[in-house]
C-alpha positions in Angstrom: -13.8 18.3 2.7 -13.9 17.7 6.5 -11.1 15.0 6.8 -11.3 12.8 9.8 -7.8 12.8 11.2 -8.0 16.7 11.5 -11.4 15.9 13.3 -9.9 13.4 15.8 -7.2 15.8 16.6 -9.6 18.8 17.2 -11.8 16.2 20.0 -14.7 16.1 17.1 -16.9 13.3 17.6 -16.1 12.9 13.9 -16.5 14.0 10.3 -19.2 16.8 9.4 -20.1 19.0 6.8 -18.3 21.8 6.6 -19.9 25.3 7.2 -19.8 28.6 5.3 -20.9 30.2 2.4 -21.4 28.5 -1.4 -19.2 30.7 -3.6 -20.1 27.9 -7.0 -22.7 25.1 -7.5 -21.9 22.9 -10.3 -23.7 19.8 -12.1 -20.3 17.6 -12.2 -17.5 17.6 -10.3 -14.9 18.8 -12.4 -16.2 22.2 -12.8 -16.1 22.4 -9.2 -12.2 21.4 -9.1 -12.0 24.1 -11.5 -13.2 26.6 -9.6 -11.3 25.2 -7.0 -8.0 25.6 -8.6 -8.8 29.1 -9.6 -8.6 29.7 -5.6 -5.7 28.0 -5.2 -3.6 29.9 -8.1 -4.7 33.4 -6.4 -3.0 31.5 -3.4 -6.4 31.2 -1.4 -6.1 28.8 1.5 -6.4 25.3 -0.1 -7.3 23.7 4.0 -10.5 26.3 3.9 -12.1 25.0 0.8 -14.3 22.1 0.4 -16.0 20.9 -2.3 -19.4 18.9 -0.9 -22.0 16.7 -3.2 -25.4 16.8 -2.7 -28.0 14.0 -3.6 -25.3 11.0 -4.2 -26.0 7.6 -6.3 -24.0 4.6 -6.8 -23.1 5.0 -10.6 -22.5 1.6 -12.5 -20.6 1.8 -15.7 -20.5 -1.3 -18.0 -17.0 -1.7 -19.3 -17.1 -4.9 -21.9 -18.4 -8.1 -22.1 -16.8 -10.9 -19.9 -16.7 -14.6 -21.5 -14.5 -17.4 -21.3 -12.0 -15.1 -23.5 -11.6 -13.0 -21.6 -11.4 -15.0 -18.2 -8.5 -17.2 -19.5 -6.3 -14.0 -20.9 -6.4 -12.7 -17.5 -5.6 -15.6 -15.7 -2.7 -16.3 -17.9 -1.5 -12.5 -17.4 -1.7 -13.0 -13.8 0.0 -16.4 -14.2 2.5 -15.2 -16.6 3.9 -12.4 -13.8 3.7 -15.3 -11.2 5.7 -17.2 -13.3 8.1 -14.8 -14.0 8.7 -14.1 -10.5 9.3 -17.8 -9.3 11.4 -18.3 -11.6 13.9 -15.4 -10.7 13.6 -16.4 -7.6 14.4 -20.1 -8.1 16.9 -19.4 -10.4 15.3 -21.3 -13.2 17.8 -22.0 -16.1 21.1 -21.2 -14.3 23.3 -23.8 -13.5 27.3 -23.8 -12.3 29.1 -27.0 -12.8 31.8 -28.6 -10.9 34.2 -26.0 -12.4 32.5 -22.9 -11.2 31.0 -21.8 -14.9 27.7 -20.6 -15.1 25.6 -21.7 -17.6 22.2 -20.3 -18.6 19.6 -22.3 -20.9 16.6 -20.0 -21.2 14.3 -23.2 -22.3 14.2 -24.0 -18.4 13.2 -20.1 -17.5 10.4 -20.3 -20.2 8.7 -23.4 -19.4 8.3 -22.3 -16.0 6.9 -19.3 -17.0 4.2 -21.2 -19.4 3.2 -23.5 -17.4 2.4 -21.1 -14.5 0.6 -18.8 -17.3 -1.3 -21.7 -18.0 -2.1 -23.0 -14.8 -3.1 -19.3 -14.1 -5.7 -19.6 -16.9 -6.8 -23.0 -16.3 -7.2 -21.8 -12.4 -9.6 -18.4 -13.8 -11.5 -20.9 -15.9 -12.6 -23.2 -13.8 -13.2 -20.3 -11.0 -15.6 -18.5 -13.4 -16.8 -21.8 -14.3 -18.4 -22.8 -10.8 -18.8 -19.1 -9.9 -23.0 -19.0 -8.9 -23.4 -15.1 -9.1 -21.9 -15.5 -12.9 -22.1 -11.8 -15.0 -21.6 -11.9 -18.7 -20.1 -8.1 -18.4 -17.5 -6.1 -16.7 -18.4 -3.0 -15.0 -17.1 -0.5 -12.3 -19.0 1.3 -9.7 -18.3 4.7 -8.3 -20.2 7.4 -6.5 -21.9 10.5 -7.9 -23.6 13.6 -6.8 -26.2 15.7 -8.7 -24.8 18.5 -7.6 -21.8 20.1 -6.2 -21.1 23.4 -3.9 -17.6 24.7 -3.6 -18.0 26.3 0.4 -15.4 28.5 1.6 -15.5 29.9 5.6 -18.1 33.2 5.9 -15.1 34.8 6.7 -13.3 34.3 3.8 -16.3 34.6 1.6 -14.3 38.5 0.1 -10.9 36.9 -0.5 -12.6 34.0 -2.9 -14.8 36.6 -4.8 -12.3 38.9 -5.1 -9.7 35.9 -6.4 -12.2 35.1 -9.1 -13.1 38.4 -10.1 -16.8 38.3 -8.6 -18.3 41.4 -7.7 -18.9 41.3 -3.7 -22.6 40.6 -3.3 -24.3 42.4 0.3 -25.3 39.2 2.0 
């Protein structure tokens, strides 16, 4: 795919479609990377290949539900790491008295580590709790094209066909 650095470097105005000739068109994208590593193991020229999607939506996939469960778990995950670091970093539960012995009482390096697990939770609560644009379900978005064309340079168009075993077609 046109990559903008390279652009930039060239004095392009910016990204563009590549040009040259359609060697594979696809309905997902991983028969396209297929195809694509089928050009690179007959050492085609990985730089000269670009895979482009036509037609492109905004793909939402719902994941779970999201409740109050859910919300306080995470917080407390988060709050349990944060926890864990402060208290490495303050040192929580070692002590050295006068003599120079060090002493280690892993109640103190604990109870920091609960209590920010549970002000992590109690802090994801109340932020779901007062959220206005509230969702009762997890999701993640991601683009996706109806089609894809695996393009090569018109010069180049022999070495691909010949790497996948295509007869060479009169254009």
């Amino acid at each position: 795919m046109s990559d903008a650095r390279n652009s930039a470097r060239k004095g392009a105005t910016g990204p563009s479609i590549p040009k040259g000739i359609a060697i594979g068109e696809f309905q997902n994208y991983k028969d396209a990377s297929d195809l694509v590593e089928k050009l690179v193991a007959g050492d085609f020229t990985p730089s000269k290949i670009s895979i482009i999607g036509h037609e492109p939506v905004m793909v939402e996939r719902v994941r779970g539900r999201l409740g109050y469960g859910r919300i306080a778990l995470s917080g407390s995950l988060t709050g349990f790491w944060i926890g864990i670091l402060f208290a490495l970093l303050l040192g929580s539960g070692v002590s050295i008295d006068d003599s120079g012995m060090v002493s280690y009482s892993p109640n103190e390096f604990f109870s920091v580590v609960i209590i920010a697990a549970g002000v992590g939770m109690l802090f994801n609560i109340l932020r779901f709790a007062f959220a206005k644009n509230k969702r009762s379900f997890l999701s993640a978005q991601m683009p996706v094209a109806s089609r894809y064309e695996v393009i090569v340079p018109d010069t180049e168009v022999a070495a691909a066909r010949k790497i996948l075993g295509l007869a060479t077609l009169s254009e």
